[in-house]
C-alpha positions as CSV (number, residue, x, y, z in Angstrom):
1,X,33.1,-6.1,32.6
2,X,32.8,-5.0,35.9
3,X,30.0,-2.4,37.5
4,X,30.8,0.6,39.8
5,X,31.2,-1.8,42.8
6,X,33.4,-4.5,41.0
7,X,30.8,-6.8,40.8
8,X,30.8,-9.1,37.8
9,X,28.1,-7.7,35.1
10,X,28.0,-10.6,32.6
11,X,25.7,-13.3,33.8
12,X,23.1,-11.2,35.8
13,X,20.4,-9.0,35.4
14,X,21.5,-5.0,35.1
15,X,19.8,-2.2,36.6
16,X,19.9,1.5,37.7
17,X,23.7,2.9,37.9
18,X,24.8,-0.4,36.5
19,X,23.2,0.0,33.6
20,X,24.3,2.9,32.7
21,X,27.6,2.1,33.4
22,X,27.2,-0.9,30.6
23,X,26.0,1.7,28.2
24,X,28.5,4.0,28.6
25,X,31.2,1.3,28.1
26,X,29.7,0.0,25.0
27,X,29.5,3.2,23.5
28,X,33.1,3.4,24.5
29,X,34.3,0.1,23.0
30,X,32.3,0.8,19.7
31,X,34.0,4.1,19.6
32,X,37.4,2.7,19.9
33,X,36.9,-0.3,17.8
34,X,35.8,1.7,15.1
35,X,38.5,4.3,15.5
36,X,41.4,1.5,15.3
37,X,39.4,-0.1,12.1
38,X,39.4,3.8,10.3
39,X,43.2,4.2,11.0
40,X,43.0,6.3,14.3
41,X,40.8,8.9,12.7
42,X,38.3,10.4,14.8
43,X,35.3,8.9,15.1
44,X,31.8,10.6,16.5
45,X,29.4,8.6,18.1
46,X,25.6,9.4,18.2
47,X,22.3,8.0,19.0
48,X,20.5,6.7,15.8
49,X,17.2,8.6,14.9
50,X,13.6,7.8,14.6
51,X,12.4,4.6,13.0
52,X,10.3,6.2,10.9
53,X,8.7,9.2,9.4
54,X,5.8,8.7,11.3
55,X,7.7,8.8,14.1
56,X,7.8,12.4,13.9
57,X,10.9,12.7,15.6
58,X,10.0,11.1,18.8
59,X,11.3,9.1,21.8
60,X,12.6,5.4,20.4
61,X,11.5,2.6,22.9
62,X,14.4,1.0,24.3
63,X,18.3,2.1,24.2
64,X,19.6,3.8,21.5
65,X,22.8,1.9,20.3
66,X,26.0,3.9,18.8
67,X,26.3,4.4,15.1
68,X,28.9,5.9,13.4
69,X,29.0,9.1,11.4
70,X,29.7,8.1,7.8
71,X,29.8,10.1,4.5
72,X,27.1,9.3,2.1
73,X,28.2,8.3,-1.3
74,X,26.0,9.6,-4.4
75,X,24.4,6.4,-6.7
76,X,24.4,9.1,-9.7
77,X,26.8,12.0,-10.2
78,X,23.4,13.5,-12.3
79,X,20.8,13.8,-9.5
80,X,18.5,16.4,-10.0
81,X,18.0,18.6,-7.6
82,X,19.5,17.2,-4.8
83,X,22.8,17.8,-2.8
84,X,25.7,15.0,-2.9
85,X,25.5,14.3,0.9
86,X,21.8,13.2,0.6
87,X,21.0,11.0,3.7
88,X,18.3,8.2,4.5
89,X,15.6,10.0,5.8
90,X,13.4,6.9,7.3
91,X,14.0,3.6,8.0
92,X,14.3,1.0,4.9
93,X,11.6,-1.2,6.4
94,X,9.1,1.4,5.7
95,X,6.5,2.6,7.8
96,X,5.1,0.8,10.5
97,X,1.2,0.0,9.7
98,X,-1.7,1.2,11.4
99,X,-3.3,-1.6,13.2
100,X,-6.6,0.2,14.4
101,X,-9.0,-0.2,11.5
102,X,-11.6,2.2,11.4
103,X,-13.5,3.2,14.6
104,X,-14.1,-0.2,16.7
105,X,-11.8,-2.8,14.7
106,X,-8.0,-3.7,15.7
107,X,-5.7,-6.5,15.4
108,X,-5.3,-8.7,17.8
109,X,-1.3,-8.5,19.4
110,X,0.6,-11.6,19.4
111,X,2.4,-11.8,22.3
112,X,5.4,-13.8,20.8
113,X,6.1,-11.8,18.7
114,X,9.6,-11.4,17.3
115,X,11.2,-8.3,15.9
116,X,7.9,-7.1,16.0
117,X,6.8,-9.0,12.6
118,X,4.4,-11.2,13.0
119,X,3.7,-14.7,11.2
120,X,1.2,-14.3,8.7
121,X,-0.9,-17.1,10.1
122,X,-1.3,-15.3,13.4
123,X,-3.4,-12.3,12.4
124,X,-6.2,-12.0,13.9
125,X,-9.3,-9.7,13.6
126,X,-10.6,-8.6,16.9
127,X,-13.0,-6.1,18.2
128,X,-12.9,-3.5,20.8
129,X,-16.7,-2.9,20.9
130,X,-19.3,-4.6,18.8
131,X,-19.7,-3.4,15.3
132,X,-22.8,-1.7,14.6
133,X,-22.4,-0.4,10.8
134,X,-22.0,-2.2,8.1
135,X,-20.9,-0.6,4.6
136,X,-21.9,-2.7,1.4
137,X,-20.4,-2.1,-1.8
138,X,-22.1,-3.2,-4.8
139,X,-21.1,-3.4,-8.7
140,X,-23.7,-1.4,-10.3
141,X,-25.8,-2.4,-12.6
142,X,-25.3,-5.7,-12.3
143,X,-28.3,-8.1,-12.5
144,X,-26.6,-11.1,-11.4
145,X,-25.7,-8.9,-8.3
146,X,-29.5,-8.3,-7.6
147,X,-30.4,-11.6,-6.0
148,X,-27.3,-11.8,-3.5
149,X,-27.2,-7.8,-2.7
150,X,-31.1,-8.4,-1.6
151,X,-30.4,-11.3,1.1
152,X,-27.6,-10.0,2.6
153,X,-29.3,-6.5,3.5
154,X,-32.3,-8.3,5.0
155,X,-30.0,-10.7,7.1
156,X,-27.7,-6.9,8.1
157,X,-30.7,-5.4,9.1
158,X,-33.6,-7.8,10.3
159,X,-31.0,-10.2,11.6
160,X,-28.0,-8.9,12.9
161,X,-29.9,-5.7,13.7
162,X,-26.8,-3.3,12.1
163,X,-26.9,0.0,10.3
164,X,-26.1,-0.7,6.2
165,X,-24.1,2.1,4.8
166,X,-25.0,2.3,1.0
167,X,-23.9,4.5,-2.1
168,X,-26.8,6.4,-3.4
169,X,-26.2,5.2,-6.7
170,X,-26.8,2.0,-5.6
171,X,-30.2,2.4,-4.8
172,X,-31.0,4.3,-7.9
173,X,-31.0,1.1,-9.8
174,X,-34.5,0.8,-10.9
175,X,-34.5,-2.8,-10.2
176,X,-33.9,-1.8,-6.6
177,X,-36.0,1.2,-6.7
178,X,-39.2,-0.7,-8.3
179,X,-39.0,-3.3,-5.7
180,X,-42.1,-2.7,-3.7
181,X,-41.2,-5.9,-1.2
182,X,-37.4,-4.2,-0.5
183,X,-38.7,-0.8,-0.1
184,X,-39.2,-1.2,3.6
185,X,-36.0,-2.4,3.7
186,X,-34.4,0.3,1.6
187,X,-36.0,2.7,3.9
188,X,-33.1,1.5,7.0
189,X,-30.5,2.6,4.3
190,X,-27.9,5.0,5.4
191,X,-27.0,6.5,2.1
192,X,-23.8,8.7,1.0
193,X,-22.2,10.2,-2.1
194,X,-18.1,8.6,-2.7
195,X,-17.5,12.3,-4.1
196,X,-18.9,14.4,-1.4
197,X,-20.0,12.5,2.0
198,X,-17.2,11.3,4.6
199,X,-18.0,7.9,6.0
200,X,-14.4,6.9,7.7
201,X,-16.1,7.2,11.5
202,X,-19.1,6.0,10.9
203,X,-18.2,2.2,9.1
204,X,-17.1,-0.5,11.5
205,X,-16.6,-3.3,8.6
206,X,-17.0,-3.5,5.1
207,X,-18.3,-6.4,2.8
208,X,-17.8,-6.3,-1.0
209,X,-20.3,-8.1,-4.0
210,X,-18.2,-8.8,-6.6
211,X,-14.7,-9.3,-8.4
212,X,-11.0,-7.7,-7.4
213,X,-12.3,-3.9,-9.1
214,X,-14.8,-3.4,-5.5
215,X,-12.0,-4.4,-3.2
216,X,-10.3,-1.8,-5.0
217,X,-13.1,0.7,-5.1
218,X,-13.5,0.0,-1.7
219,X,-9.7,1.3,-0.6
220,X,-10.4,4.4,-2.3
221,X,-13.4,4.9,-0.4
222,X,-11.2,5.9,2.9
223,X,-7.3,7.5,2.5
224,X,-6.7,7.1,6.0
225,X,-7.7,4.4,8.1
226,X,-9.5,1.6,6.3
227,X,-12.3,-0.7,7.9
228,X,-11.7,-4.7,7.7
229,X,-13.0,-5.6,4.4
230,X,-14.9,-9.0,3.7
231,X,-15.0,-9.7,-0.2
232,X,-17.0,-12.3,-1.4
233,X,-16.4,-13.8,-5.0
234,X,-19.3,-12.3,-7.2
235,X,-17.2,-11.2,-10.4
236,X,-14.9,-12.9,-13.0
237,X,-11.4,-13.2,-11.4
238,X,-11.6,-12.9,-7.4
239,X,-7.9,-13.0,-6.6
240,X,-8.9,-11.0,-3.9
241,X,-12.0,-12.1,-3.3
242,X,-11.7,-15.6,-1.1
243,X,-15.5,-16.2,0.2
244,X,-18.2,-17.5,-1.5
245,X,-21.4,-16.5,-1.1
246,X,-23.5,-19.8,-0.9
247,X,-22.4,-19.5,3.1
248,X,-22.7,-15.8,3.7
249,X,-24.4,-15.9,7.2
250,X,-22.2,-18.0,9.1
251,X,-19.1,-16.1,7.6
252,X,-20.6,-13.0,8.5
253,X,-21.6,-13.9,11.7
254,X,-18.2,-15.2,12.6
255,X,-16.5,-11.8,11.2
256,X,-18.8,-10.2,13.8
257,X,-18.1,-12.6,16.7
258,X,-14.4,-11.3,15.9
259,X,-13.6,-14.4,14.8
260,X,-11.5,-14.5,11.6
261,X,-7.8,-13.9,10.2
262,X,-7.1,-10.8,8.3
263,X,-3.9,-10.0,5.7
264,X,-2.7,-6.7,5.8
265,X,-2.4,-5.2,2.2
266,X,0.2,-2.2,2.1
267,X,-1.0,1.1,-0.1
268,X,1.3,3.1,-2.0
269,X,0.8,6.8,-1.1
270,X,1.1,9.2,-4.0
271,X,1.4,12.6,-4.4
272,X,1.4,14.5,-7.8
273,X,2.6,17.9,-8.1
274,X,1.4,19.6,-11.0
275,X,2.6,23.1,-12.5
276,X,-0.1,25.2,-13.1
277,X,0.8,27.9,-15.6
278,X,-1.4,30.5,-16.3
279,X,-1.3,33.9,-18.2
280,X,-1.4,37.0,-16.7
281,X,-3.7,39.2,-18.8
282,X,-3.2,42.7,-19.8
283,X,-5.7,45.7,-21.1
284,X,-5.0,48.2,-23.5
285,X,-6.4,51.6,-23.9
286,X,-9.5,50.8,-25.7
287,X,-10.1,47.8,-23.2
288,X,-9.5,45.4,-25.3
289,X,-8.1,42.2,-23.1
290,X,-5.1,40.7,-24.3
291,X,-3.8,37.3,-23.1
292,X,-0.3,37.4,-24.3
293,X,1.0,38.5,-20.9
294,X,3.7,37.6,-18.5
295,X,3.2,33.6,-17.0
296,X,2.3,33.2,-13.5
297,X,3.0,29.2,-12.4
298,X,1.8,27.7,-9.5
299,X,1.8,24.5,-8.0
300,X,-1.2,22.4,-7.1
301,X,-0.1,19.2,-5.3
302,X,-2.8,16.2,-5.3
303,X,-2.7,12.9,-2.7
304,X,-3.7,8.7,-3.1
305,X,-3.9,6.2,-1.6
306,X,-3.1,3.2,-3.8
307,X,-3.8,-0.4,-3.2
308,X,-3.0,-2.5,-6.8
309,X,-0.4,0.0,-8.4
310,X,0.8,3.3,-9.9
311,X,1.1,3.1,-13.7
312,X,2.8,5.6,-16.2
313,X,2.8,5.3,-19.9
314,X,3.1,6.7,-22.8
315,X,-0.9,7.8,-23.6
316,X,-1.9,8.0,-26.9
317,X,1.1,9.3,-28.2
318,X,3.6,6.6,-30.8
319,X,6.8,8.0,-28.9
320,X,8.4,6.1,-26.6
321,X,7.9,6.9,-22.9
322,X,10.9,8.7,-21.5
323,X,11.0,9.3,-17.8
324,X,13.1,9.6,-14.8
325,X,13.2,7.2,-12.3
326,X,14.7,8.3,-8.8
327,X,15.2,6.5,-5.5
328,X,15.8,8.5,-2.4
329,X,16.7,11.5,-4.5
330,X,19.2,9.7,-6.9
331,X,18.4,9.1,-10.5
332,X,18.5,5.1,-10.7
333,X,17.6,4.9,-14.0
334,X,15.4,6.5,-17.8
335,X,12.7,4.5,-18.5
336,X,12.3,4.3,-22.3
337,X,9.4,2.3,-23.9
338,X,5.7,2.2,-23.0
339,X,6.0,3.0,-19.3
340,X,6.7,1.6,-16.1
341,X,4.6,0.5,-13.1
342,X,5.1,1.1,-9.5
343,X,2.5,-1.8,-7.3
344,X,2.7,-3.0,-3.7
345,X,2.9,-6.8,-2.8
346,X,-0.7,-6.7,-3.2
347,X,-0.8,-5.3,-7.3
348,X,2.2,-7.7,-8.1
349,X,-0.2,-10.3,-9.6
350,X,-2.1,-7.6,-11.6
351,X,-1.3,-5.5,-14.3
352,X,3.1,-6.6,-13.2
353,X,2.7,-10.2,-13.2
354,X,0.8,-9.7,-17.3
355,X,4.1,-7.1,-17.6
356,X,6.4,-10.3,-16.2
357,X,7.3,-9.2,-12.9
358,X,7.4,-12.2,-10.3
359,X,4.6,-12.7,-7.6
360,X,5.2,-11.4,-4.4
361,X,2.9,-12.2,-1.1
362,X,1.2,-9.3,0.7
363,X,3.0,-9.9,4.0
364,X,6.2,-9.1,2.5
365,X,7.4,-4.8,2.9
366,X,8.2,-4.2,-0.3
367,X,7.7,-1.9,-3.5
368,X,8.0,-3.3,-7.0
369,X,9.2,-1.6,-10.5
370,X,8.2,-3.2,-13.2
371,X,8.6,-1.4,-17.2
372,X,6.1,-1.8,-19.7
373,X,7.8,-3.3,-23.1
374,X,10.5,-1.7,-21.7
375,X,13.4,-0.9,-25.3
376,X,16.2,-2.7,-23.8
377,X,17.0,-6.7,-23.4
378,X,18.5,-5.8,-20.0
379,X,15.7,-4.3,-18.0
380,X,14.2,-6.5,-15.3
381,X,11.5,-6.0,-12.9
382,X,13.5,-5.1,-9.4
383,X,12.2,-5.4,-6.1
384,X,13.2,-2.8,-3.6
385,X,12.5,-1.9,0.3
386,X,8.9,-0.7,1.1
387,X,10.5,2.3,3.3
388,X,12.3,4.0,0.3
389,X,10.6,6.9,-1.8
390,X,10.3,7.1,-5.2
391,X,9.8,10.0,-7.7
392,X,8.9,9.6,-11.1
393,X,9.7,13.0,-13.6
394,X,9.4,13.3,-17.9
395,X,12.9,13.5,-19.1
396,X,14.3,16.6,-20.1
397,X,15.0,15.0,-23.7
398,X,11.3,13.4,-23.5
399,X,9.4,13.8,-27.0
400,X,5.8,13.8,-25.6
401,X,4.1,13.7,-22.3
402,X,3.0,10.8,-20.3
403,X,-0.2,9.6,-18.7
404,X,-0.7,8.2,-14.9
405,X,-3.1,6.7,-13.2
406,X,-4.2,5.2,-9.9
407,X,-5.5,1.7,-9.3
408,X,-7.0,1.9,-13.1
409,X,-8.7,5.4,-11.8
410,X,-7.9,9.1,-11.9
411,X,-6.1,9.1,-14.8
412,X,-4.0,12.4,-16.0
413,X,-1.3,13.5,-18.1
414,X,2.1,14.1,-16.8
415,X,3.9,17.7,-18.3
416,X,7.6,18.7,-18.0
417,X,8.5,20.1,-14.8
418,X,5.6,17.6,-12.8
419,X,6.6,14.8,-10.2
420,X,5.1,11.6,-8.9
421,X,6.3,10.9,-5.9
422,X,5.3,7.6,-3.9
423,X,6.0,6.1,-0.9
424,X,4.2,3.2,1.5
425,X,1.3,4.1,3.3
426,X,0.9,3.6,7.0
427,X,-2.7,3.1,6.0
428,X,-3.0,-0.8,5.1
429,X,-6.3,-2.5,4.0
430,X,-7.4,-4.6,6.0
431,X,-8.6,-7.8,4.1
432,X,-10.2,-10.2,6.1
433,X,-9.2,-14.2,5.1
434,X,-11.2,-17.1,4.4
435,X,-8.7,-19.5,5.9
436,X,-5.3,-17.7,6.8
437,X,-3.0,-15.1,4.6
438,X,-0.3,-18.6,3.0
439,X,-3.4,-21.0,2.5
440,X,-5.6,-17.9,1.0
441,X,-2.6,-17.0,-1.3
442,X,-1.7,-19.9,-2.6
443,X,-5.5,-20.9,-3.5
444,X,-5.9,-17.9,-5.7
445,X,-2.8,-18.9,-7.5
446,X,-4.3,-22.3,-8.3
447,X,-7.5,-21.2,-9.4
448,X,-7.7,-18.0,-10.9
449,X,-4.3,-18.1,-12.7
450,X,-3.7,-21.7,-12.9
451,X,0.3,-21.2,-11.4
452,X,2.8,-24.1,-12.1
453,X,-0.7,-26.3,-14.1
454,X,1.2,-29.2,-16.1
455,X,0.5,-32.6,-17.1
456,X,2.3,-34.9,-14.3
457,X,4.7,-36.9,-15.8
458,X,3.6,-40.9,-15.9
459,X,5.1,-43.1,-13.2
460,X,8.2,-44.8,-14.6
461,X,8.1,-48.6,-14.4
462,X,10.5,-51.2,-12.9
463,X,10.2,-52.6,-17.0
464,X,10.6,-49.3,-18.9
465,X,14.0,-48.7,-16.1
466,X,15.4,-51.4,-18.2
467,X,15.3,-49.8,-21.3
């Protein structure tokens, strides 16, 4: 290939007029190679579109290459609802995380990065300004809780001179509340409500007392941007949970020296979209209200942020669970038996792996389906791209309703005609490591749910060889 000037192109750097020539000629090639491959049909080139739905339509960085104008071919002749030519809107790789957490925290950009992924062992927690605030989440009513909840608070605030962020039910406690000695301390206390106070400006970090349910508690504190979260194993599991607290100041004060390694855990985002159906009532002559009137439905939509996973089942109801399962508008496939759960990465070695759906590390972009005792011998757990969106509906043939519910939370029942419809957030949690994302992951394998634990086999001798 040759520029404008007949200079060579291949083996130098391109630039200005050149470059443009270079694109124009690939697009040309392309074109033509693809025409000769489809026959001599006509064949459209057009730049691709944006990454993303977060994109929002914008500018791509670098060159848009060629792509060809294809038809779309239907998984299921019986989609509901949706036209033949459906097409991908967003990429498969799913949305690209947010990687400002909270107000002052960011991860720190590795400059060889490839592809833009990064190795898991290279995420790193860094600051822009020095955290100030400090939100600790506590189980309540825990007495073995007491003890640890107590030092830490002093060290925050006598110590490290930051502003604690506590629930007010927290300090309600009356083992708190009675404690003349941690009064003064209590006193410091920025307090808030979950159900009515916003607090995602105002928290720079986060550290968690007890098992894998305050992590979780702690993600549904903040549906946008989440704070790094430091979880130190207080409860009976801790899967998520890496620290322990007989070191607590030093790892604190290296998470606040910005030095530590953090593991992004993708959210599910969920929205449910409920029918609403009320009656319109009517009066008669004598006033008399009657409530046998025409139906008025409406729609009333409702939004998560999901960290473990999205389950669906069959409530208290001895029918089977029958419910429609579709991927980027196509029916896949009817779920019939006790239900089916939809986790991230992160929920995999929860309520799926008890369900027998594999382990899958948090680093890796991906959404898994797992049914519950599902009535066939043929349905497997399946793992699918994190960018596609699913949307769970009752069957039209379904013989009772079905229940859903959040990270264990928020649970509600599921009528004909309502949709559950979830996708991956851009909003990860980010959970700050004791060593690095593999090692971390690994460790909680061993010990909390004893993976690949057998009896070694004795050595064989040169003696026993013989026999």
């Amino acid at each position: 290939m040759t520029s404008a000037r007949g200079e060579p192109v291949i083996g130098r750097p391109v630039s200005g007029r050149d470059e443009l020539t270079v694109d124009r000629s690939l697009a040309e090639l392309v074109a033509a190679w693809l025409s000769e491959m489809d026959g001599g049909e006509e064949v459209r080139v057009e730049a691709a579109p944006h990454c993303c739905s977060t994109c929002d339509g914008g500018e791509v960085s670098g060159r848009s290459l060629p792509r060809r104008s294809r038809k779309t071919r239907s998984l299921s002749t019986s989609s509901a609802g949706c036209s033949s030519d459906y097409r991908r809107p967003q990429s498969l790789h799913g949305p690209s995380p947010v990687t400002t957490f909270g107000p002052k925290a960011c991860m720190l950009q590795n400059p060889h990065t490839v592809m833009h992924i990064q190795d898991p062992a290279s995420q790193r927690l860094t600051w822009n300004k020095p955290p100030k605030s400090v939100l600790v989440i506590k189980k309540i009513r825990d007495a073995s809780l007491l003890q640890p909840f107590k030092e830490l608070c002093i060290f925050l605030t006598q110590v490290k001179d930051l502003i604690v962020y506590v629930e007010n039910k927290v300090l309600e406690d009356p083992a708190i509340s009675d404690d003349e000695n941690f009064g003064a301390i209590t006193k410091k206390f920025c307090t808030f409500r979950d159900d009515l106070d916003d607090i995602s400006n105002r928290i720079d970090f986060i550290i968690c007392l007890g098992g894998d349910g305050t992590l979780l508690y702690a993600s549904s504190l903040f549906q946008e941007s989440v704070p790094p979260v430091m979880a130190f194993h207080l409860g009976s599991l801790g899967f998520l949970t890496p620290f322990k607290f007989d070191t607590y100041q030093s790892q604190v004060t290296q998470i606040i020296e910005g030095n530590a390694a953090i593991v992004l855990r993708s959210r599910l985002k969920v929205r449910v979209l409920k029918e609403n159906c009320e009656k319109k009532a009517r009066v008669d002559e004598n006033c008399i209200i009657l409530t046998n009137g025409d139906i008025e439905s409406s729609w009333k939509a409702a939004q998560y942020q999901v960290l473990n996973e999205v389950v669906v089942d069959r409530g208290p109801s001895s029918y089977l669970s029958n419910v429609d399962l579709f991927l980027d508008g196509h029916l896949i496939t009817t779920v019939q038996g006790d239900g089916v759960i939809v986790s991230t990465p992160t929920g995999s070695t929860a309520y799926a792996v008890a369900a027998g759906a594999s382990m899958i590390h948090p680093n890796v972009p991906a959404i898994m389906i797992t049914p519950i005792c599902p009535h066939s011998l043929s349905f497997r757990p399946i793992v699918v791209p994190a960018g596609v969106e699913l949307k769970i509906m009752l069957s039209r043939d379904a013989r009772n309703t079905a229940w859903v519910s959040f990270d264990g939370r928020k649970r509600q029942e599921i009528c004909h005609g309502d949709s559950i419809t979830i996708t991956t957030s851009c909003f990860p949690v980010p959970s700050i490591c004791f060593r690095d994302p593999v090692n971390d992951w690994f460790e909680s394998l061993a010990q909390c749910l004893h993976w690949n634990v057998r009896k070694k086999q004795n050595y064989l001798s040169s003696e026993d060889e013989e026999f």
